[in-house]
C-alpha positions as a Markdown table, in Angstrom:
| # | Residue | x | y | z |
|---|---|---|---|---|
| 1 | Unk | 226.6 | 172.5 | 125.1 |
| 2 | Unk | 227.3 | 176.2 | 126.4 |
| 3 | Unk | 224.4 | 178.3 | 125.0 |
| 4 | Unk | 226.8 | 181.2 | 125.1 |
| 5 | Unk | 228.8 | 179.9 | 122.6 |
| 6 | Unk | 226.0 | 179.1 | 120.3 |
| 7 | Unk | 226.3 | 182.4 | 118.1 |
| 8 | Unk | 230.8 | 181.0 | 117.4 |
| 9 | Unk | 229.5 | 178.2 | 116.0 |
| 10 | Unk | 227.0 | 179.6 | 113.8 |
| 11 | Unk | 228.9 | 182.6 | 112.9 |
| 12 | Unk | 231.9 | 179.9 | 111.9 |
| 13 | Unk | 229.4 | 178.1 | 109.5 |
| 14 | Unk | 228.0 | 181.3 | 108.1 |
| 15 | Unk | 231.4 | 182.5 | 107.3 |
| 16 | Unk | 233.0 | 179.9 | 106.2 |
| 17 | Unk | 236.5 | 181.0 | 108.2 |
| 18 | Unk | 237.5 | 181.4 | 111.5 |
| 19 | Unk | 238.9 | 184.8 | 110.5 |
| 20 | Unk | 235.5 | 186.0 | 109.3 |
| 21 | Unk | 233.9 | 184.5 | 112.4 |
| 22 | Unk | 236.4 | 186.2 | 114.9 |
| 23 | Unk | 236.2 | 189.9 | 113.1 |
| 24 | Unk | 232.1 | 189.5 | 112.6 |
| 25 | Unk | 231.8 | 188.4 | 117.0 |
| 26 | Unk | 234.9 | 190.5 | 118.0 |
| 27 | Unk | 236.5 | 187.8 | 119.0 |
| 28 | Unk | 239.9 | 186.6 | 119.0 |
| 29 | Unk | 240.7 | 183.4 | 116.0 |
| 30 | Unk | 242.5 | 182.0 | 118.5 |
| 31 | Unk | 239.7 | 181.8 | 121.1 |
| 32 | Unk | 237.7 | 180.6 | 118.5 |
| 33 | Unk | 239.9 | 177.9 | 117.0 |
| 34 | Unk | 240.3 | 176.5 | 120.8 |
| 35 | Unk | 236.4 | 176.6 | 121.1 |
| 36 | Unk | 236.0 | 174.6 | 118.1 |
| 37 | Unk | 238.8 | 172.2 | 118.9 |
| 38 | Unk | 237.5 | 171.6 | 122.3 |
| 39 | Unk | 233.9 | 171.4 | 120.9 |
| 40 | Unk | 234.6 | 168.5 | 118.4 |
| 41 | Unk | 236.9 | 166.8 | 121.0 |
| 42 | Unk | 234.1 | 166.6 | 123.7 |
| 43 | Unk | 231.4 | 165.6 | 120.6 |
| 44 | Unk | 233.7 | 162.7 | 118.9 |
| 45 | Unk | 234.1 | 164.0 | 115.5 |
| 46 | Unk | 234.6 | 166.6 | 113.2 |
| 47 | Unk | 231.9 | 169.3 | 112.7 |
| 48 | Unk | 233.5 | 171.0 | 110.1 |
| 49 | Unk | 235.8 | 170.2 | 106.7 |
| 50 | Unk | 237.9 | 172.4 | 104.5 |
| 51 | Unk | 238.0 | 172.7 | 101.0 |
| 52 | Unk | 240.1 | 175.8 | 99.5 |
| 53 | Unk | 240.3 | 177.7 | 102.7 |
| 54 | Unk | 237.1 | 177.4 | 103.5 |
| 55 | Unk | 235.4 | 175.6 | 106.2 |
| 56 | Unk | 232.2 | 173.5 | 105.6 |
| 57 | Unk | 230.0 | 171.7 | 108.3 |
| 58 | Unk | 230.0 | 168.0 | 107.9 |
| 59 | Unk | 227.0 | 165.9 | 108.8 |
| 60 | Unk | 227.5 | 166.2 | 112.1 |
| 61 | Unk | 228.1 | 169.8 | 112.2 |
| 62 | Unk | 225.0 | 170.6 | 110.0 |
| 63 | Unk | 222.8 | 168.5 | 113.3 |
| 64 | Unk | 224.9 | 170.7 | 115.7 |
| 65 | Unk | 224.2 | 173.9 | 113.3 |
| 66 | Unk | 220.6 | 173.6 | 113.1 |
| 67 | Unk | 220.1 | 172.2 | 116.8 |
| 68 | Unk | 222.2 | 175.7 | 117.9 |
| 69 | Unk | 219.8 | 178.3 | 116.0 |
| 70 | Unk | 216.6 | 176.0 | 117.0 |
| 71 | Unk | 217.8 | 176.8 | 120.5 |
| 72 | Unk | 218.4 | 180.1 | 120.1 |
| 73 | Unk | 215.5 | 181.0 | 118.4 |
| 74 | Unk | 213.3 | 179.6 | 120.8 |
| 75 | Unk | 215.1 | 181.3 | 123.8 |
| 76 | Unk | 214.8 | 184.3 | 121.9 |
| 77 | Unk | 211.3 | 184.0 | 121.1 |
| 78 | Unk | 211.0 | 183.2 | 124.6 |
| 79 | Unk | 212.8 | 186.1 | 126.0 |
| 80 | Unk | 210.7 | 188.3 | 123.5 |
| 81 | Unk | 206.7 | 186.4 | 125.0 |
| 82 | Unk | 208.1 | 186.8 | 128.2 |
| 83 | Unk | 208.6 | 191.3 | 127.8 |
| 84 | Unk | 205.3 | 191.4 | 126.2 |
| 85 | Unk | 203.5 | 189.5 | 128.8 |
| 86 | Unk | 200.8 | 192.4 | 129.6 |
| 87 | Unk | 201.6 | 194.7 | 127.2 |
| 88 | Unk | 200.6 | 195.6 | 123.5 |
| 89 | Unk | 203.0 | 195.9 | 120.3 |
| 90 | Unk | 205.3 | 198.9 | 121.2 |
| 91 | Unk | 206.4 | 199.2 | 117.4 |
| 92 | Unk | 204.9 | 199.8 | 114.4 |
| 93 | Unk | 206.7 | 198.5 | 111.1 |
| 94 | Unk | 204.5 | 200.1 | 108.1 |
| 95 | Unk | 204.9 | 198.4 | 104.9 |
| 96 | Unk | 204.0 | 198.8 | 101.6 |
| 97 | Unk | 202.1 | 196.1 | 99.1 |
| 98 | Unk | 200.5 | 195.5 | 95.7 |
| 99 | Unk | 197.0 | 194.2 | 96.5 |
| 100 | Unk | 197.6 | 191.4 | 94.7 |
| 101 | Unk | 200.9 | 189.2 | 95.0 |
| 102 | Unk | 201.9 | 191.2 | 98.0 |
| 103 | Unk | 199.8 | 190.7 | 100.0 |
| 104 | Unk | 199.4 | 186.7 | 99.7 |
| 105 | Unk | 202.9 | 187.1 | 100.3 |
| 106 | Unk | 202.9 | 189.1 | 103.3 |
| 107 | Unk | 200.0 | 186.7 | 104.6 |
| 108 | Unk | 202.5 | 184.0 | 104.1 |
| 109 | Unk | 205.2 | 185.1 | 106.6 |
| 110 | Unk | 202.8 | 187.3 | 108.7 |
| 111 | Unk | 203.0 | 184.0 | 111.4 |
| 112 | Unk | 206.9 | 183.3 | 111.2 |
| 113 | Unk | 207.5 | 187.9 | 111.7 |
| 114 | Unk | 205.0 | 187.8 | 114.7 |
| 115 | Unk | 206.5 | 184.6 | 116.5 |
| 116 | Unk | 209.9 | 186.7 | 116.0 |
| 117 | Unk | 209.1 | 189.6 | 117.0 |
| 118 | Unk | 205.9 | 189.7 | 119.1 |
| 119 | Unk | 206.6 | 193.8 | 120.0 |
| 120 | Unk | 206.3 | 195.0 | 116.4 |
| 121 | Unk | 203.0 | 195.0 | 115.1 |
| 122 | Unk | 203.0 | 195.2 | 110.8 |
| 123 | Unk | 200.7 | 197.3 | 109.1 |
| 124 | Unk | 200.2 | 197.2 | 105.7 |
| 125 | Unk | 199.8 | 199.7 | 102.9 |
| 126 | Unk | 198.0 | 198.7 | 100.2 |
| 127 | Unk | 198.9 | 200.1 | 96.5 |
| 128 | Unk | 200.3 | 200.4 | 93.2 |
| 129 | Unk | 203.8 | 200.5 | 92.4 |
| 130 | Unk | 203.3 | 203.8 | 91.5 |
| 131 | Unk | 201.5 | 204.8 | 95.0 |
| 132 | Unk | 204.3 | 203.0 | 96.6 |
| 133 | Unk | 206.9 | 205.0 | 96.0 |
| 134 | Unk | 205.3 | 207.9 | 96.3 |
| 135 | Unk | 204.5 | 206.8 | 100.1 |
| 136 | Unk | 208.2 | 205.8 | 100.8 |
| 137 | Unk | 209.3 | 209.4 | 99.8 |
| 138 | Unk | 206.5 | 211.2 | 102.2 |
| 139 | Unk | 207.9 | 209.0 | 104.8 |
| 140 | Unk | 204.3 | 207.0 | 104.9 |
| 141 | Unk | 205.9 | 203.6 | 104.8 |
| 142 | Unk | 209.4 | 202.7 | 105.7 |
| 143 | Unk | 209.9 | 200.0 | 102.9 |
| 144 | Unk | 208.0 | 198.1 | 100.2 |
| 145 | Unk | 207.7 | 195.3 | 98.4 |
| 146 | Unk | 207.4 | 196.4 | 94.6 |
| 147 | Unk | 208.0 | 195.8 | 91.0 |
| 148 | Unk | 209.8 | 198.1 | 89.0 |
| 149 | Unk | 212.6 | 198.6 | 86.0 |
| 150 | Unk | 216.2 | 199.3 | 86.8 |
| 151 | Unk | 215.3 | 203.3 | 85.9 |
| 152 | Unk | 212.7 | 203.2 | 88.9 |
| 153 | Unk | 215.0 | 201.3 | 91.7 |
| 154 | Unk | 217.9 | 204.0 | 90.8 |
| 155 | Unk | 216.5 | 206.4 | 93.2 |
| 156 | Unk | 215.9 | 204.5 | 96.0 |
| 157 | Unk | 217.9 | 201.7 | 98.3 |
| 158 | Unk | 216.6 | 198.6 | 96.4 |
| 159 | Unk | 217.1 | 194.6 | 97.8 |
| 160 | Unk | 216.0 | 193.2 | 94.7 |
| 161 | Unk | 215.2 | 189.2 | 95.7 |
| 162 | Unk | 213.8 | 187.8 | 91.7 |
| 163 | Unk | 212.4 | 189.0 | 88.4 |
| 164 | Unk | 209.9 | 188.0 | 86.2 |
| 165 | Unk | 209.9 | 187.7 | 82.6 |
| 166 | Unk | 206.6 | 188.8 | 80.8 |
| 167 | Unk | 205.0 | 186.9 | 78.1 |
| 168 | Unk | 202.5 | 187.6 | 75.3 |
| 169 | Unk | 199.0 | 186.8 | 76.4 |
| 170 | Unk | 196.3 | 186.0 | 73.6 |
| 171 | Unk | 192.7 | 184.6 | 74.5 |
| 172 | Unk | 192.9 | 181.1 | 74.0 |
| 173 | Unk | 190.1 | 181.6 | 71.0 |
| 174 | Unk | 192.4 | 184.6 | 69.2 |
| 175 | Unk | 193.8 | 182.9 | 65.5 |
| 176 | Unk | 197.1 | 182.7 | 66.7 |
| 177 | Unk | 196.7 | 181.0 | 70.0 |
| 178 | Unk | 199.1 | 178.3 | 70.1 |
| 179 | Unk | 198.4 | 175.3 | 73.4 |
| 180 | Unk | 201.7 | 174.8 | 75.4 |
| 181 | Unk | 201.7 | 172.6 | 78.8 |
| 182 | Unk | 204.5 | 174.1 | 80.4 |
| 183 | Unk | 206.2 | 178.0 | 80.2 |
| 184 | Unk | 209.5 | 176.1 | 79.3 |
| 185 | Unk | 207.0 | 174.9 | 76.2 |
| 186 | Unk | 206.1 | 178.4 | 74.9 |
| 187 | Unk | 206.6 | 178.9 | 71.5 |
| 188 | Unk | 208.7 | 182.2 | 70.7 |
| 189 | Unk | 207.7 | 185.0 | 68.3 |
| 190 | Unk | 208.9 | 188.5 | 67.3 |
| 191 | Unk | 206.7 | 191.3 | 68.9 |
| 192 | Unk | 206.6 | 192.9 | 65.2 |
| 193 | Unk | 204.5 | 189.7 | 64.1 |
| 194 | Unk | 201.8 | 191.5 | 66.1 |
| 195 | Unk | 201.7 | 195.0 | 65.2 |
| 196 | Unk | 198.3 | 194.8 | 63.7 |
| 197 | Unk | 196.9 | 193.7 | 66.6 |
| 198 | Unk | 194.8 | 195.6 | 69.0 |
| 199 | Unk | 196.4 | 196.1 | 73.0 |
| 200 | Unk | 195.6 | 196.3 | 76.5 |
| 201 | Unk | 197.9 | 197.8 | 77.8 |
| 202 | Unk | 199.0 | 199.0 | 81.9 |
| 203 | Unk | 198.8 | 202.7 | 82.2 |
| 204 | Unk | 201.8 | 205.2 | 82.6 |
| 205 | Unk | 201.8 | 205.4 | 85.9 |
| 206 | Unk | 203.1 | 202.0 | 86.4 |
| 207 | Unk | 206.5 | 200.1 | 86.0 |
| 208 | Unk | 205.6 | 197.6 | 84.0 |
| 209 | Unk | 204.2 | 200.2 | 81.2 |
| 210 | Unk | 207.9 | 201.7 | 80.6 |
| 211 | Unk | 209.4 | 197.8 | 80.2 |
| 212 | Unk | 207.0 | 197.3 | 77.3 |
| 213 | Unk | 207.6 | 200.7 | 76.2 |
| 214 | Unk | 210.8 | 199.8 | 75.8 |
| 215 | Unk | 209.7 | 196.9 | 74.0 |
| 216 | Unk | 207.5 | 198.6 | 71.3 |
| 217 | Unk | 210.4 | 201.2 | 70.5 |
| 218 | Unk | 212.8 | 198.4 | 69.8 |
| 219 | Unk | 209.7 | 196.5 | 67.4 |
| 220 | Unk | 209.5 | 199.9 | 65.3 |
| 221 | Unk | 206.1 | 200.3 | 66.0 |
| 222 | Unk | 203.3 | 202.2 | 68.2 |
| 223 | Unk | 200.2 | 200.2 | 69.6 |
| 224 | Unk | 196.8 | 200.1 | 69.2 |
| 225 | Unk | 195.6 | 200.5 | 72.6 |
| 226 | Unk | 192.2 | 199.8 | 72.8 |
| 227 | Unk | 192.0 | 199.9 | 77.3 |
| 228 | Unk | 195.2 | 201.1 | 79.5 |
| 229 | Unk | 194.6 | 199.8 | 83.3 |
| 230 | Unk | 197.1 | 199.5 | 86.8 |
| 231 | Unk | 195.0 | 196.7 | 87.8 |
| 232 | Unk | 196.6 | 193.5 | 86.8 |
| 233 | Unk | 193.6 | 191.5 | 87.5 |
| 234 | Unk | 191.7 | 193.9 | 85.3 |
| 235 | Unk | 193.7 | 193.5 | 82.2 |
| 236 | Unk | 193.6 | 189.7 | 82.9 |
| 237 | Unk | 190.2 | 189.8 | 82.4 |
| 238 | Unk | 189.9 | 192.2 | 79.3 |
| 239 | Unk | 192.6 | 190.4 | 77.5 |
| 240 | Unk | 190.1 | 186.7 | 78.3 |
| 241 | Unk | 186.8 | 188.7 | 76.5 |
| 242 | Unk | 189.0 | 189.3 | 74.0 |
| 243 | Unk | 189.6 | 193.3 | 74.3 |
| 244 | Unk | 193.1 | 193.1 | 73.1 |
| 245 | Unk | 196.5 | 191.2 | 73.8 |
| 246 | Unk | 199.0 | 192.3 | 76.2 |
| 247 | Unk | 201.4 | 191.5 | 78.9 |
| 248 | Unk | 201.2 | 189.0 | 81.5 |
| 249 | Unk | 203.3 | 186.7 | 83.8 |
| 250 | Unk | 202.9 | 183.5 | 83.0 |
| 251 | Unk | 200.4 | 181.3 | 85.2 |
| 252 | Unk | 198.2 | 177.8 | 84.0 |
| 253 | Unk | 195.4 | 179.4 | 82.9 |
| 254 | Unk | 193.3 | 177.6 | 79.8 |
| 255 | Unk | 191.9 | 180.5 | 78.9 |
| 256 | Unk | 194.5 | 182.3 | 77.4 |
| 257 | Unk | 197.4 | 181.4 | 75.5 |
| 258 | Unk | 201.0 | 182.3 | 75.5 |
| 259 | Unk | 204.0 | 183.7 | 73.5 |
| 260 | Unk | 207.2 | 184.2 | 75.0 |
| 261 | Unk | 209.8 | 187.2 | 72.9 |
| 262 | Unk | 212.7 | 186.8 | 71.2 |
| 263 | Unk | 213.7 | 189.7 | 74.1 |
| 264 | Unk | 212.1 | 189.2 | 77.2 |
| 265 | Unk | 210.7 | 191.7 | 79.0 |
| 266 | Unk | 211.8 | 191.9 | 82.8 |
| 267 | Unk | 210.2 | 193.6 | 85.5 |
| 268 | Unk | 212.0 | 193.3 | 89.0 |
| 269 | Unk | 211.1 | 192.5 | 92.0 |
| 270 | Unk | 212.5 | 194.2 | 95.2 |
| 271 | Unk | 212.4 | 195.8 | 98.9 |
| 272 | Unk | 212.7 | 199.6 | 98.7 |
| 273 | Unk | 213.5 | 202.2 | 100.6 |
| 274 | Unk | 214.8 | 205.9 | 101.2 |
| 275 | Unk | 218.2 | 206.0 | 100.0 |
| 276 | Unk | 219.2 | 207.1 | 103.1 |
| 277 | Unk | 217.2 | 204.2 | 105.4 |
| 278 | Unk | 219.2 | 201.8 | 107.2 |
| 279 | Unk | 217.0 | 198.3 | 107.3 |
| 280 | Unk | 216.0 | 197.3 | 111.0 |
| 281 | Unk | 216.8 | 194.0 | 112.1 |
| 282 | Unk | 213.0 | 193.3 | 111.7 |
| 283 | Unk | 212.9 | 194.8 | 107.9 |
| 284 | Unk | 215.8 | 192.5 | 107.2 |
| 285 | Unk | 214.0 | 189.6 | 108.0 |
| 286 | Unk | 210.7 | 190.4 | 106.2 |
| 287 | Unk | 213.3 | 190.8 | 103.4 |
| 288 | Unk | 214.2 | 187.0 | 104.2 |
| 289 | Unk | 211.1 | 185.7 | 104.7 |
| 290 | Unk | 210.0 | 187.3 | 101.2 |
| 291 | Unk | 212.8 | 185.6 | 99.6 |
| 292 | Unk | 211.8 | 182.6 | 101.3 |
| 293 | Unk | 208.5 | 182.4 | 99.2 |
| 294 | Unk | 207.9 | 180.7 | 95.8 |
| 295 | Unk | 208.4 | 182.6 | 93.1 |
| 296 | Unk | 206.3 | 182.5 | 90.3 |
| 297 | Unk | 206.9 | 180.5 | 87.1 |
| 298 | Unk | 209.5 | 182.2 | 84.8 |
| 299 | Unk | 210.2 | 184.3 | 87.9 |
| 300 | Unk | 214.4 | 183.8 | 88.6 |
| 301 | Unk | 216.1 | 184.7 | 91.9 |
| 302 | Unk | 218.3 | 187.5 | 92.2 |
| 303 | Unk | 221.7 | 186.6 | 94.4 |
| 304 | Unk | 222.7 | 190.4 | 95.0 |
| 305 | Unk | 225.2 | 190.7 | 97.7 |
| 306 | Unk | 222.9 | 192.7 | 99.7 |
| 307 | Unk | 220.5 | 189.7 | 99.8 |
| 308 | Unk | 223.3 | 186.9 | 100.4 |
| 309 | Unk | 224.2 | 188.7 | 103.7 |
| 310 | Unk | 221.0 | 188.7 | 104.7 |
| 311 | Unk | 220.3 | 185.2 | 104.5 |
| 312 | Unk | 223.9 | 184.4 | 105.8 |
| 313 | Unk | 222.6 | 186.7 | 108.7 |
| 314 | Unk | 219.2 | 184.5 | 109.2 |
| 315 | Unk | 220.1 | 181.1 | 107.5 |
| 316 | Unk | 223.8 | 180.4 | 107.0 |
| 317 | Unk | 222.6 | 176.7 | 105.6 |
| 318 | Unk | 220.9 | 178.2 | 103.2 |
| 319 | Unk | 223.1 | 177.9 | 99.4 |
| 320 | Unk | 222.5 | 181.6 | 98.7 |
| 321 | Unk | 224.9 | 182.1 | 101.8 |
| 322 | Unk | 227.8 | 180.8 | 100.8 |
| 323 | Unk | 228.3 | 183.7 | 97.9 |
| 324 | Unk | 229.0 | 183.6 | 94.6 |
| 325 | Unk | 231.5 | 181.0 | 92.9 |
């Protein structure tokens, strides 16, 4: 095995084409075609099969794939322990949060960043969506993690990675409170049959208060709003004492009760920057490591092509990087 030639083999996989491969390395196709040919000759089999022009490991070439970037990463990571030996981070990568969901997930891949890239420490900015973006353009942060609607991520350079669909939340003792054991059980209602009803409600400043905006104008009606708050946890607790219905994502939670709406609301989930910023190696794979993480129930993932290269770029096994059908 020539650890030299490591990166052909993965680029080949991550492609899908030896063309691809060869433009992507700056190498010739036909030095890559001989390295292949001479690398399944001296292993005894195929590592690679074709279906529609494009190439595909087989078994074998999926045990050679992940041994090669098992090897690499560790030399890398090596290389990396060895130039801090002595020394503190000599980077900084500031990144902005929610308090909330962002930060478990940042606490998630904090381990699997640090072991990449021991020289870049990450400091986090904690804040509303709202604060967020107001630190991106000031130049604060470099990037967040953030919800927002399609209006908000115009203005900046958005790697949007899954969205989540709202539901109707109702204290489980409210008259129309309906049980359901699963989201994909949630019973479906019109947002008119609840115009009489009092609302709490997220406060202007926020994303998620122009989606239900949205949603209000469409139902013909204005809401009463008995408590407006940014603090998700907050309005989870005044919609359980029974202050007023209002938005949630879904989660198991006996004490409240569920509708999902003829039209779901969306609120979407994404990296942002300046439009200008060009993402950093190490912001690219924060962005894969985010992506990486569970996403909540009713949340879907978002295959945008920005995010397909970037897994191809960290994980060419992974389904996302073979593109869209």
């Amino acid at each position: 095995m020539n650890l030299d030639q490591l990166p052909y083999f993965i680029a080949i996989a991550s492609y899908g084409s030896l063309s691809s491969a060869s433009r992507h390395l700056e190498v010739s196709q036909q030095a890559l075609s001989s390295y292949l040919s001479e690398l399944e000759k001296s292993i005894g089999m195929p590592l690679f099969f074709r279906i529609r022009q494009k190439l595909y490991p087989t078994e074998a070439g999926r045990r050679y794939l992940k041994g090669a970037q098992d090897i690499l990463n560790v030399i890398e990571r090596t290389n990396s322990t060895i130039q801090m030996l002595g020394k503190g981070p000599q980077q900084e990568l500031h990144m902005g949060i929610s308090a909330h969901t962002g930060a478990l997930m940042l606490a998630e891949c904090a381990l699997e960043f640090n072991q990449r890239y021991p020289g870049i420490q990450l400091v986090p900015h904690e804040g509303y969506s709202y604060q967020l973006r107001e630190k991106i353009r000031t130049g604060e942060i470099s990037i967040a993690m953030t919800g927002m609607n399609e209006e908000q991520a115009a203005e900046f350079k958005t790697i949007t990675f899954y969205r989540d669909e709202f539901v109707l939340a109702l204290p489980s003792y409210h008259p129309k409170a309906q049980k359901a054991n699963s989201f994909e059980e949630l019973p479906i209602a019109d947002l008119r049959d609840f115009q009489d009803e009092v609302f709490v409600r997220s406060t202007s400043n926020t994303s998620t208060y122009y989606v239900m905006e949205s949603l209000f104008n469409q139902a013909g009606f204005r809401p009463t709003v008995s408590f407006s708050t940014p603090n998700i946890n907050m309005l989870t607790m005044l919609i359980r004492k029974g202050c007023g219905i209002g938005f949630l994502r879904y989660r198991n939670d006996p004490t409240l009760s569920y509708y999902r709406l003829k039209n779901p609301p969306y609120s979407y989930n994404a990296v942002i920057a300046k439009p200008s910023h060009v993402f950093s190696q190490p912001e690219r794979f924060m962005i894969y490591l985010l992506n990486k993480q569970p996403q909540s129930i009713g949340g879907i993932r978002i295959e945008t092509a920005d995010l397909i290269e970037i897994i191809r770029e960290f994980s060419p096994e992974d389904p996302l990087s073979e593109g869209q059908p």
